[in-house]
N, C-alpha and C positions, 0 to 999 in steps of 0.2 A: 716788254712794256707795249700798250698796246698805243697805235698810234694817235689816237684824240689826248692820254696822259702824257704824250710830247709836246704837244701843244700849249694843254695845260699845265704843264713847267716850265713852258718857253713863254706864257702870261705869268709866269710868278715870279719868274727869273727878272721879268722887264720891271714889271712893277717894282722890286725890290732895288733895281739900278733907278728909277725914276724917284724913289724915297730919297734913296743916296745922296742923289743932284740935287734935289732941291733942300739938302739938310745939310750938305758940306761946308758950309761957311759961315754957319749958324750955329749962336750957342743958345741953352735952354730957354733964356733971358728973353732970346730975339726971335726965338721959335713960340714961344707962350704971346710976344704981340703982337707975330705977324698971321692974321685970320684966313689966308690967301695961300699963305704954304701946309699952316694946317690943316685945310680943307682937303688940299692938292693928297699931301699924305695919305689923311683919310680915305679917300677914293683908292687909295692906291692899295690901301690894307683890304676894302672890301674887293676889290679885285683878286690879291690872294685869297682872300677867304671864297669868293665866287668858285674860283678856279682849283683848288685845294679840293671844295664838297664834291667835286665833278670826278678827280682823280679816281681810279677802280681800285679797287682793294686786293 
């Protein structure tokens, strides 16, 4: 593995602990009104997705 695709796993890994936390004590109900955690999420998936296109093949 070369080393920039540590890195980015080590941005997709965080990202995906940062989903986590802010969706743990939340159900679908209170995830659809709250716009603030939504968002947060969002950024977080395009974070994976950033970091994922970069990964080498």
């Amino acid at each position: 593995m070369k080393k920039d695709d540590a890195v980015y796993l080590k941005h997709i890994s965080d990202a995906i602990h940062r989903i986590e936390e802010y969706t743990q004590n939340i159900d679908h109900r209170d995830f659809i009104k709250n716009h603030l955690i939504q968002d947060g999420v969002i950024r977080q998936i395009e974070i994976i997705g950033e970091a994922a296109k970069r990964l080498s093949n």
